[in-house]
N, C-alpha and C positions, 0 to 999 in steps of 0.2 A: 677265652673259653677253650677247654682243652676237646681236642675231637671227639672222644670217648664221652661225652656226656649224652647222654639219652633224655630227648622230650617229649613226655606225653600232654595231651591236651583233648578236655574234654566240655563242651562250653567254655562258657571264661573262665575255665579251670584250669591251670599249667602247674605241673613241675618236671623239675629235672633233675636226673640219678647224675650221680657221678662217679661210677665205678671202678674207675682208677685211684679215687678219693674215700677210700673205704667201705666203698659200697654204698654210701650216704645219697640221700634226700638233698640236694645241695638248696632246690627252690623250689615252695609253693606260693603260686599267685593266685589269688582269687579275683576276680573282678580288678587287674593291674593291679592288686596291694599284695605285696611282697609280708608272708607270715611268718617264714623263720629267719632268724638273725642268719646276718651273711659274714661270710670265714671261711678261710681253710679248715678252722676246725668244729666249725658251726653247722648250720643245718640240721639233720636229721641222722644219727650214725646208729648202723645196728648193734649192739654191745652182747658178743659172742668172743668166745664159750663161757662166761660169766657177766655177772651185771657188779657195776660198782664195786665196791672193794672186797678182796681177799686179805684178809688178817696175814699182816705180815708177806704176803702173798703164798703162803703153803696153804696147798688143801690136799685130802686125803683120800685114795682109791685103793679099797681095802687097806693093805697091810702097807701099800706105797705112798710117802710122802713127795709128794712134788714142792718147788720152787718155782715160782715164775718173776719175771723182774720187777723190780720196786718203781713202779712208776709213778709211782703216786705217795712216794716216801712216807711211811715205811709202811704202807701197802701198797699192792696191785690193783690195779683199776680198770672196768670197762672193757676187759677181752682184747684180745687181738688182732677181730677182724677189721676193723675201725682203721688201723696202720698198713693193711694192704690192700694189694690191687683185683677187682673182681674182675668175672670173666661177665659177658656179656653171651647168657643161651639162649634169647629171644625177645624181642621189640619191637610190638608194632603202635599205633598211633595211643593208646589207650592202658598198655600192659607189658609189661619187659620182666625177664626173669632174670636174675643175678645169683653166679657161682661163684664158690668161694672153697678152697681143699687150703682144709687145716694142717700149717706148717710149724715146727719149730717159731720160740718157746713150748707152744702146747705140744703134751708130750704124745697124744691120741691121734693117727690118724682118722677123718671122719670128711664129712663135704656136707656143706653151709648152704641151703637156697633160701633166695629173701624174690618174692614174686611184689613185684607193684601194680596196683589196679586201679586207677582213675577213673571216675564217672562225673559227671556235673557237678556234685552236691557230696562227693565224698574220696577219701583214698583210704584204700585198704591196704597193708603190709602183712605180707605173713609170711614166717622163717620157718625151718625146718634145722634140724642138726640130726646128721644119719652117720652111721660107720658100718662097716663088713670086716671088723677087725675086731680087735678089744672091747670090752665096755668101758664106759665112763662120766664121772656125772658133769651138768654142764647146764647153764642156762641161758636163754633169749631175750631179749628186751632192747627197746628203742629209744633213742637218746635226743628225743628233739629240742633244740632252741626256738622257741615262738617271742615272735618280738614283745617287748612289753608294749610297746605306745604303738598305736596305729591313730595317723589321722590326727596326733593331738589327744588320744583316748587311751587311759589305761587300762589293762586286763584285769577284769576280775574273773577270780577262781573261784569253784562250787562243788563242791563234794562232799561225801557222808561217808568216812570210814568207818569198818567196826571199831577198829584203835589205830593208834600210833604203835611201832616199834619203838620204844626209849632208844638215844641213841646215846652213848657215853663217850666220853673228852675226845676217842680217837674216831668218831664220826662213825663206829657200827655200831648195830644192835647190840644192846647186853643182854637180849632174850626176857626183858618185861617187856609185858604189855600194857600201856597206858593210854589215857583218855584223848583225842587229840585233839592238840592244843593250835593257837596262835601261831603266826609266822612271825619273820623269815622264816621257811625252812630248806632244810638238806636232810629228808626224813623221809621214812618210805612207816605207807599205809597200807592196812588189808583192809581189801574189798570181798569179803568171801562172793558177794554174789558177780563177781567182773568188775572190770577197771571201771569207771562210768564217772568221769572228770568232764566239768563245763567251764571253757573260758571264754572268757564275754569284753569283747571292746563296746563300751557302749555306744546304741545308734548307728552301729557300722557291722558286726557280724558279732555270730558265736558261734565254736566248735566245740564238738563232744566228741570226746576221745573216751574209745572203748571197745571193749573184749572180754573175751572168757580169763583171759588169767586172773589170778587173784591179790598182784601186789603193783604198787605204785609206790616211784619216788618223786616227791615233786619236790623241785631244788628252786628258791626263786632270791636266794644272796644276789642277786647281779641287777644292777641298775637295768642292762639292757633287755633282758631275755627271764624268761620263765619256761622251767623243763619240768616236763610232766611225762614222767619214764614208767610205762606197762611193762612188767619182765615179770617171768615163769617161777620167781623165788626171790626173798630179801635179800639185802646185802650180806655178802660171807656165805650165803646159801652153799657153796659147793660144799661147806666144812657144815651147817645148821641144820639145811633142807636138801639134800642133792635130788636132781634128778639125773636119773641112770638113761642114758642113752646106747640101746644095744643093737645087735644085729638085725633083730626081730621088731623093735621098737626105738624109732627115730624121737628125739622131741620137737611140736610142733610147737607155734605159738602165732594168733594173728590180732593187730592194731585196726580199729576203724576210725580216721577223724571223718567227721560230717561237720559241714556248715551250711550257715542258712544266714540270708542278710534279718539285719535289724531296721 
């Protein structure tokens, strides 16, 4: 365990940031059970200054094309902040705040806070994206791994989108709207009224993850893990849906998982 990691603990409630580790959720334990999948690249990562993929990776500020790296050939994926190292502004047993000044690829200067707040029975995340310079648009969203099996029990999911995004061969939006369907997915849903996803190990817990934003991606291809990602706009949003983040107005966005034994 690297020094830089931050624990809070609230009842038999733990986790721990890892802020040298991209600002990430590294561990939540409820009652000793460990709920998200463990890795370097696992966990819980914030996905700033965009969520999932950039077409091609160009998106557009006014009359300015930008490039960012293909990392996810032959888009860009999941922001920046995810790759480096936060500053640690304040932690104490229950609550830590995590900084983050937006560096090369991104072309904006701007600064990134992701506050953590633990209580017994709940963590709440909420990010901010501000600048005193340029405008430019950008989005928030939270990338967690939650194991699939706990205990011998698999997760069940529970949600009622208004629709699906279709999503065509190269895994974006083609901008229908369709009825949502079946899994596997790698698909993001609107929730006009808030994210409000229930996953359920039976006999042993369930958590509701939820907030005011109004889009979700829930990725669940992997034997191990099931992601269910609250972020401020669909995939490709900077180029679909931007939002503008200016001098005057920062974009906010905050996650609540809650749980409660079964």
């Amino acid at each position: 365990m690297s020094n830089d990691e931050i624990t809070l603990t609230a009842g038999d409630a733990e986790v721990v940031l890892a802020p040298g580790n991209g600002g990430r959720v590294r561990s939540l334990r409820v009652g000793g059970r460990e709920l998200l999948r463990q890795g370097e690249r696992f966990g819980c990562f914030p996905m700033v200054p965009w969520c999932g993929r950039i077409r091609d990776g160009k998106f557009r500020n006014g009359g300015t094309v930008h490039q960012m790296p293909l990392n996810s050939p032959p888009h860009a994926i999941h922001g920046t902040v995810r790759d480096g190292a936060w500053r640690v502004a304040r932690a104490d047993g229950t609550e830590a705040v995590l900084t983050y000044d937006l560096v090369a690829p991104w072309p904006y200067p701007g600064r990134v806070t992701q506050v953590a707040a633990l209580t017994e029975d709940s963590l709440t995340l909420t990010m901010s994206v501000e600048t005193y310079e340029s405008s430019f648009p950008a989005q928030i969203g939270w990338h967690p791994w939650f194991n699939r099996n706990l205990d011998g029990e698999d997760v069940r999911l529970d949600f009622s989108p208004a629709w699906q995004e279709e999503r065509g061969d190269d895994h974006l939006p083609t901008g229908n709207r369709v009825e949502p369907g079946p899994g596997p997915w790698d698909d993001c849903f609107a929730m006009p009224g808030g994210v409000d996803v229930t996953l359920t190990w039976p006999g042993l817990l369930e958590l509701k993850v939820a907030g005011r934003e109004e889009w979700v991606v829930v990725y669940d291809e992997q034997p191990e893990a099931v992601c269910v990602e609250p972020q401020t706009g669909p995939p490709d949003g900077l180029n679909t849906l931007p939002r503008l983040v200016t001098p005057i107005e920062p974009l906010e966005a905050t996650t609540t998982w809650t749980w409660r034994r079964l």
